[in-house]
VODOSE-155548 format. One record per residue (C-alpha): residue in one letter; x, y, z negated. Coordinates in steps of 0.02 Angstrom, whole numbers, plus 32768, in hexadecimal, padded with zeros to 4 digits. Example, Ala and Ser with C-alpha at 12.3 -4.5 7.8 and 13.67 -1.06 7.14 Angstrom:
% VODOSE-155548
type:A&x:8267&y:7F1F&z:7E7A
type:S&x:82AC&y:7FCB&z:7E9B
This chain:
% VODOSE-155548
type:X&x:8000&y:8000&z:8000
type:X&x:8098&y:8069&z:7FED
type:X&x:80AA&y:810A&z:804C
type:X&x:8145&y:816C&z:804B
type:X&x:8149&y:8222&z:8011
type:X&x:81F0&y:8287&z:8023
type:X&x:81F8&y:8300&z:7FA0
type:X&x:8294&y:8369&z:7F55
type:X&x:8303&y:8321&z:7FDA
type:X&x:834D&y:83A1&z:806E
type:X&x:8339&y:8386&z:8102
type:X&x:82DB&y:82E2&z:80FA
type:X&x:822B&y:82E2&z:8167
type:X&x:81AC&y:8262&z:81A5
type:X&x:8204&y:81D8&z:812C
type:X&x:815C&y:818C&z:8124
type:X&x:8133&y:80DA&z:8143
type:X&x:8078&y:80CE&z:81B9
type:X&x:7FE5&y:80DB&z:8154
type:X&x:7FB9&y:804C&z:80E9
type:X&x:7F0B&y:8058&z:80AF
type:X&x:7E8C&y:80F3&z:808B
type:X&x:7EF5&y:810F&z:7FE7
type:X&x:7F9C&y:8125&z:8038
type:X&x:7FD7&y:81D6&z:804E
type:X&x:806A&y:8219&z:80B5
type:X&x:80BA&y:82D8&z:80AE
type:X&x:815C&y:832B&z:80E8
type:X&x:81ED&y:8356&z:8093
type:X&x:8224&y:83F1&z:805A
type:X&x:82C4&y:8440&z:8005
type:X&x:830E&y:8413&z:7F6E
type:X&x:82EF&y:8498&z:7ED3
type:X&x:837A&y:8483&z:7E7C
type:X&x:837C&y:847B&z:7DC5
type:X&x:82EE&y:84E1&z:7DB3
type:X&x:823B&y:84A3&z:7D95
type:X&x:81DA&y:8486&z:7E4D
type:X&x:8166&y:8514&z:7E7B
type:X&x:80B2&y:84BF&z:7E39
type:X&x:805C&y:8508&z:7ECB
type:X&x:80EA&y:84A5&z:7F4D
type:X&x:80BD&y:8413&z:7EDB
type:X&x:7FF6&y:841D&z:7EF4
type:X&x:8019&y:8415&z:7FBC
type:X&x:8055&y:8377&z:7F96
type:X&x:7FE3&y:8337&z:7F06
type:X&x:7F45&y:8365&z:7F59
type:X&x:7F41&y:82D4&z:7FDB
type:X&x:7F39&y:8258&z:7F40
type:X&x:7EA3&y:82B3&z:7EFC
type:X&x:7E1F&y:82B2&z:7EA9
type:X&x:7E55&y:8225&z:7E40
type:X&x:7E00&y:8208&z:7D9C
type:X&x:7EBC&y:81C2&z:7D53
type:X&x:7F6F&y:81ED&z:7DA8
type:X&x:7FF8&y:8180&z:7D84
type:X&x:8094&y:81D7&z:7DA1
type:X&x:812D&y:8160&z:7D82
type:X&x:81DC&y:81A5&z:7D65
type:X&x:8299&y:8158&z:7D52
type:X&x:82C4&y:8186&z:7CB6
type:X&x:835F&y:81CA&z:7CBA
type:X&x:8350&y:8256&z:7D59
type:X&x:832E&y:82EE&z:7D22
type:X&x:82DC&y:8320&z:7DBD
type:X&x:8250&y:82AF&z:7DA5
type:X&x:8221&y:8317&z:7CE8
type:X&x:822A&y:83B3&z:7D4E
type:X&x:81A2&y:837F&z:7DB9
type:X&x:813A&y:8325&z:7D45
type:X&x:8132&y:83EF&z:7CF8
type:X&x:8105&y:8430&z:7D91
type:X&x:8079&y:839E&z:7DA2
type:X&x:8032&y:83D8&z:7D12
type:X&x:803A&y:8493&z:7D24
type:X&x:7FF1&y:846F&z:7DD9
type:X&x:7F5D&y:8402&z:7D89
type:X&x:7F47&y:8473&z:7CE8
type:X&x:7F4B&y:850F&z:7D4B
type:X&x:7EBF&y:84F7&z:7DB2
type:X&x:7E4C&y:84B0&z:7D28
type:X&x:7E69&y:83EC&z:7D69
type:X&x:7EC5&y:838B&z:7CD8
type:X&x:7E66&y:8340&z:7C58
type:X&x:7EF8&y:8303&z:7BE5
type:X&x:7F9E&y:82D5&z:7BF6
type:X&x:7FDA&y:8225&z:7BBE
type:X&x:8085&y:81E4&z:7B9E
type:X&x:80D9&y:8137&z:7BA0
type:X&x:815E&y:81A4&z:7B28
type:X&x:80E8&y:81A5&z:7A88
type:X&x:806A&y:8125&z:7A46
type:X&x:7FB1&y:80F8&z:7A4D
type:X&x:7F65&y:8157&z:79C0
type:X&x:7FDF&y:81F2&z:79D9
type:X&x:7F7E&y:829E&z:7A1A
type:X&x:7F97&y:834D&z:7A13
type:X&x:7EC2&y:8362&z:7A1D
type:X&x:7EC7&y:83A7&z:7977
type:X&x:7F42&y:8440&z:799F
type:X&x:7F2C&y:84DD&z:79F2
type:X&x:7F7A&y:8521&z:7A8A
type:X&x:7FEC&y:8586&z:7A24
type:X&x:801F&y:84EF&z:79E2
type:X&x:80F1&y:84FF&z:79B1
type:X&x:815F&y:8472&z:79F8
type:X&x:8182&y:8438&z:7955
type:X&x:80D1&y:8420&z:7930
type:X&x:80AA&y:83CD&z:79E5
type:X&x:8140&y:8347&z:79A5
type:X&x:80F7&y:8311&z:7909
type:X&x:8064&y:82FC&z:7949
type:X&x:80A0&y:828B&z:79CA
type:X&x:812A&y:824B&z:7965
type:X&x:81A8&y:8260&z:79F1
type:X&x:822E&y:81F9&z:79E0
type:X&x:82BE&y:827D&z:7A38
type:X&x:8354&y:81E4&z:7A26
type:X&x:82E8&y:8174&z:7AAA
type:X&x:82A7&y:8211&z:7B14
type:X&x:82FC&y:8297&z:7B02
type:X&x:8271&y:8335&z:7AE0
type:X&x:82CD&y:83A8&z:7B59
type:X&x:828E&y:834F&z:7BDC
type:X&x:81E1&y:8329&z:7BA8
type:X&x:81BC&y:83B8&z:7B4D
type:X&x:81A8&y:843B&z:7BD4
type:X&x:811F&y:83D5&z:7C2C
type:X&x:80CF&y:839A&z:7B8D
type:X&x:80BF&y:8448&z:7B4D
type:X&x:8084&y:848A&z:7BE8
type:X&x:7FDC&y:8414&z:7BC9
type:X&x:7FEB&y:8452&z:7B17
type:X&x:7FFD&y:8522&z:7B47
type:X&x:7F59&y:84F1&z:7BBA
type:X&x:7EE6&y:84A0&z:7B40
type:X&x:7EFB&y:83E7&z:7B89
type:X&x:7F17&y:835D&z:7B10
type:X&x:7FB9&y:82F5&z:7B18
type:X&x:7F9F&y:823D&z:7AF1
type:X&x:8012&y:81C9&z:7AB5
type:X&x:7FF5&y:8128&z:7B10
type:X&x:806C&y:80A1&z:7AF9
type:X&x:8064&y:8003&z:7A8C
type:X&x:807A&y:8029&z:79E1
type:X&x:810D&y:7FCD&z:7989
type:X&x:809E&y:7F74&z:7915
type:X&x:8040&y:7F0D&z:799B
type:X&x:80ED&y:7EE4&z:7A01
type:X&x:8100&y:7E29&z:79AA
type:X&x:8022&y:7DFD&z:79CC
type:X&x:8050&y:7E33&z:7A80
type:X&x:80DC&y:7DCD&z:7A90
type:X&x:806C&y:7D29&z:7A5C
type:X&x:7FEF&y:7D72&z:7ABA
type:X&x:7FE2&y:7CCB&z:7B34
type:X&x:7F36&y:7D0F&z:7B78
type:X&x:7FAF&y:7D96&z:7BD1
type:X&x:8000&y:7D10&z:7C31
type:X&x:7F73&y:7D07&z:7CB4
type:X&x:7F40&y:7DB6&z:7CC9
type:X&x:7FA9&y:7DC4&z:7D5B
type:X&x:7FC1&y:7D6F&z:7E07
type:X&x:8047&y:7CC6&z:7DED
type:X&x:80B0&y:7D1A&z:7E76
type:X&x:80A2&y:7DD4&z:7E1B
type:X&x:80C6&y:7D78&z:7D5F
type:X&x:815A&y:7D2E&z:7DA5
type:X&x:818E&y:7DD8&z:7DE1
type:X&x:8185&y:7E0E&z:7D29
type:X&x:81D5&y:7DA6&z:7CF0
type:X&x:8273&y:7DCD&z:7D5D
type:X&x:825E&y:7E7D&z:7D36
type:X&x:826B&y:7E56&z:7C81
type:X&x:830E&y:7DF9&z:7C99
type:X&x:8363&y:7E77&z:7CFE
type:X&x:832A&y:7F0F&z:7C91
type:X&x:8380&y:7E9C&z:7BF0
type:X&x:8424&y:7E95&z:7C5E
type:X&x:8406&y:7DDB&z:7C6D
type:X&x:8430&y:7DCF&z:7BC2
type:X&x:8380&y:7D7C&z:7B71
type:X&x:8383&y:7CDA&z:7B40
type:X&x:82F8&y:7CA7&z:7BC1
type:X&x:8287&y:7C73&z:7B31
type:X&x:8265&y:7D26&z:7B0F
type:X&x:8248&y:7D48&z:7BCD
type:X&x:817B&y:7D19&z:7BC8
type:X&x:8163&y:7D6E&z:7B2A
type:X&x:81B9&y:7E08&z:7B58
type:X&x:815C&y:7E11&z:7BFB
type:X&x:80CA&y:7DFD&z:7B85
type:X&x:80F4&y:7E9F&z:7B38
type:X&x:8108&y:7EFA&z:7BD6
type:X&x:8059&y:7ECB&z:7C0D
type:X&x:8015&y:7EF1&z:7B67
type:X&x:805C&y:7F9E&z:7B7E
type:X&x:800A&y:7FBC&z:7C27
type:X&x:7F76&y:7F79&z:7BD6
type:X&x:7F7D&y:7FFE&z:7B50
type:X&x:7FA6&y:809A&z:7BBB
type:X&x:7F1E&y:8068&z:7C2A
type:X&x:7E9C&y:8060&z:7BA3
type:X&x:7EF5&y:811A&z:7B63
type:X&x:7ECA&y:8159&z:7C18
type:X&x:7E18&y:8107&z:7C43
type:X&x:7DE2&y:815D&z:7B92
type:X&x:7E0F&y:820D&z:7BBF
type:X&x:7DC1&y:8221&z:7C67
type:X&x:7D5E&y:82A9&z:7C76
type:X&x:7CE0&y:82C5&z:7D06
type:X&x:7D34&y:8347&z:7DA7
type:X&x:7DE8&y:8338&z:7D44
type:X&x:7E6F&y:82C4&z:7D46
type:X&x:7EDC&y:8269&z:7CC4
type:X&x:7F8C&y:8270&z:7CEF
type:X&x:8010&y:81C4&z:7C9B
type:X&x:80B7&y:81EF&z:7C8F
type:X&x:8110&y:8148&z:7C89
type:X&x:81A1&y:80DD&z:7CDA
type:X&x:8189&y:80AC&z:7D98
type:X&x:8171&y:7FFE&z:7D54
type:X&x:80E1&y:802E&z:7CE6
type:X&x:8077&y:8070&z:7D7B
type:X&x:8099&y:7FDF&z:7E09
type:X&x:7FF4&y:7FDA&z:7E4E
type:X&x:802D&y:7EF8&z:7E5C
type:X&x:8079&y:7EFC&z:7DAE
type:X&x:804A&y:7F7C&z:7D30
type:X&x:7FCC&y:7FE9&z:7CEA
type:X&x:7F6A&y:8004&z:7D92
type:X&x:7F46&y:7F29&z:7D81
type:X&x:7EF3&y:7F65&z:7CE2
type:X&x:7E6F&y:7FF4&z:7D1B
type:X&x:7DDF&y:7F8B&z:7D6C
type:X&x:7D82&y:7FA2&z:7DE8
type:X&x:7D25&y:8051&z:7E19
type:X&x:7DBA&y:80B5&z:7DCB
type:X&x:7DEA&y:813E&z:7E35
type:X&x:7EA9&y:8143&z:7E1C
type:X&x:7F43&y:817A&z:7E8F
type:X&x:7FF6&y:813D&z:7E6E
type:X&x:8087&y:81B6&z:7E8F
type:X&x:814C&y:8178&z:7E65
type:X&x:81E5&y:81D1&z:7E48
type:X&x:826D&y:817B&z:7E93
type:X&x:832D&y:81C8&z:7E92
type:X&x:8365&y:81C3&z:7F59
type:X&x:83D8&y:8134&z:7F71
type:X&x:8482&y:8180&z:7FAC
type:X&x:8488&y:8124&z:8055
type:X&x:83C7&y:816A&z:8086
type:X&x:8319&y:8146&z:8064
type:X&x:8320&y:80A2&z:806E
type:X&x:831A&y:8020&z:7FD6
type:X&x:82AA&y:7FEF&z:7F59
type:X&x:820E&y:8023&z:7F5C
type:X&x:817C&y:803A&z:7EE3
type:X&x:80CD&y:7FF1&z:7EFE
type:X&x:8084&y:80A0&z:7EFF
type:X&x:8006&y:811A&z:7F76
type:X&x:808E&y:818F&z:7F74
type:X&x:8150&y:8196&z:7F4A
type:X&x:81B1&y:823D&z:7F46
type:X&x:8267&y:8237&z:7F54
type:X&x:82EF&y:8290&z:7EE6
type:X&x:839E&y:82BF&z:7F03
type:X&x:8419&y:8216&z:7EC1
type:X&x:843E&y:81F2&z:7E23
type:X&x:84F8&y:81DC&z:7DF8
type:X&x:84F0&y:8110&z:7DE7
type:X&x:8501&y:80D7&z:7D28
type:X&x:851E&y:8028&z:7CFE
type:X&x:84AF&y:8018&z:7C5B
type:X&x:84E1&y:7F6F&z:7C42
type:X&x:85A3&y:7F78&z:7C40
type:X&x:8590&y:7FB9&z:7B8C
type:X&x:8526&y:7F25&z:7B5C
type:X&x:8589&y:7E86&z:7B94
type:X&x:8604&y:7E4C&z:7B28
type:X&x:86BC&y:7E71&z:7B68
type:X&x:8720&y:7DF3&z:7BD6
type:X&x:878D&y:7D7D&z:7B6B
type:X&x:883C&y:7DB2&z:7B70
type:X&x:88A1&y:7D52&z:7BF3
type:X&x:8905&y:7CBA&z:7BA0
């Protein structure tokens, strides 16, 4: 179903793959903005093909800064014209909500009442596009699996057959490569548990805030919002709900892995990090 959107890269255009189905959109590219946020109304051009949606899942890699920038600008571009209903993040949990504070609300405040957890995501990247739902009145959700239910999920065996056997395999691989291929492979099924338990969780957080004409936008890992694997598996039937991934620009080109998504916008490269060099054990010194 994926379409390709080229977005933040120079000089990239018509890097879209044909149309795949009513839901897929394509767009054109247009010039990096530099460390700056995107312009919200530049942004809007490009949102508006995957509205209305009752719930937009907007996926992100984690560590490229480009991709909090524009989640900001998503929500300045969906705030600003009256359209977002509530924010909600795969960076707090369930239960967590800023409903209760005004739109003066300091950041300090907006923290607690999330109870943001800055050593796993750092605030000065999610702050600026949380507090811009905050500054317009829109709640911020919290809407990842609370600690507390991790170790029912993961003997959660009902979980096993909520997805396809080809896309529960697929889980399962994604589960061993994001450990490094360091799990024992006994904790590979209830690990994979927990990730479906999570999608579970953020989609009830997003089905429960939808308000009629407006549109709940998910912050969350591109994995979270595969329309084969994650939260969109979760929705039902009769949602109206768009999928739009971040994904870095691979330094050869466009091509390479891509997200099961209506829409993907492309960012400048990352600088490649090996995240699991500084988990395996060191080499044993040469005899």
């Amino acid at each position: 179903m994926a379409v390709i959107a080229a977005l933040l890269v120079p000089l990239l255009t018509a890097c879209a793959a044909p149309p795949a189905g009513p839901a897929a959109v394509a767009s054109r590219a247009f010039a990096a903005t530099g460390p700056a946020t995107p312009d919200p109304a530049t942004v809007w051009r490009q949102l508006e093909p995957l509205l209305p949606a009752e719930i937009l899942l907007m996926g992100e890699q984690h560590d490229a800064p480009e991709h909090q920038q524009l989640q900001t600008a998503v929500v300045q571009a969906l705030a600003g014209r009256g359209r977002l209903a509530a924010l909600a993040l795969e960076m707090a949990e369930q239960g967590r909500s800023t409903a209760g504070l005004p739109p003066n609300a300091s950041d300090t405040q907006v923290r607690e009442a999330l109870q943001w957890r800055d050593a796993s995501w750092p605030w000065a990247a999610y702050g600026p596009a949380v507090m811009g739902a905050v500054r317009a009145g829109v709640p911020v959700l919290g809407a990842n699996l609370p600690p507390t239910e991790i170790r029912n999920a993961m003997q959660s065996i009902a979980l096993d057959d909520h997805l396809t056997p080809g896309s529960w395999q697929k889980q399962q691989e994604n589960i061993r490569e994001g450990h490094c291929g360091l799990l024992p492979e006994r904790q590979i099924v209830p690990m994979a548990r927990v990730q479906l338990a999570r999608d579970a969780t953020m989609a009830r957080t997003v089905l429960a805030a939808r308000q009629p004409g407006k549109t709940v936008l998910l912050i969350a890992g591109n994995g979270h919002v595969d329309r084969a694997l994650g939260v969109p598996t979760h929705l039902g039937h009769g949602v109206r709900v768009s999928v739009l991934a971040l994904n870095p620009m691979p330094p050869s080109g466009v091509d390479g892995g891509q997200p099961a998504a209506d829409a993907l916008w492309l960012t400048p490269a990352v600088p490649p990090k090996d995240y699991c060099a500084e988990l395996k054990p060191p080499p044993a010194p040469a005899r």
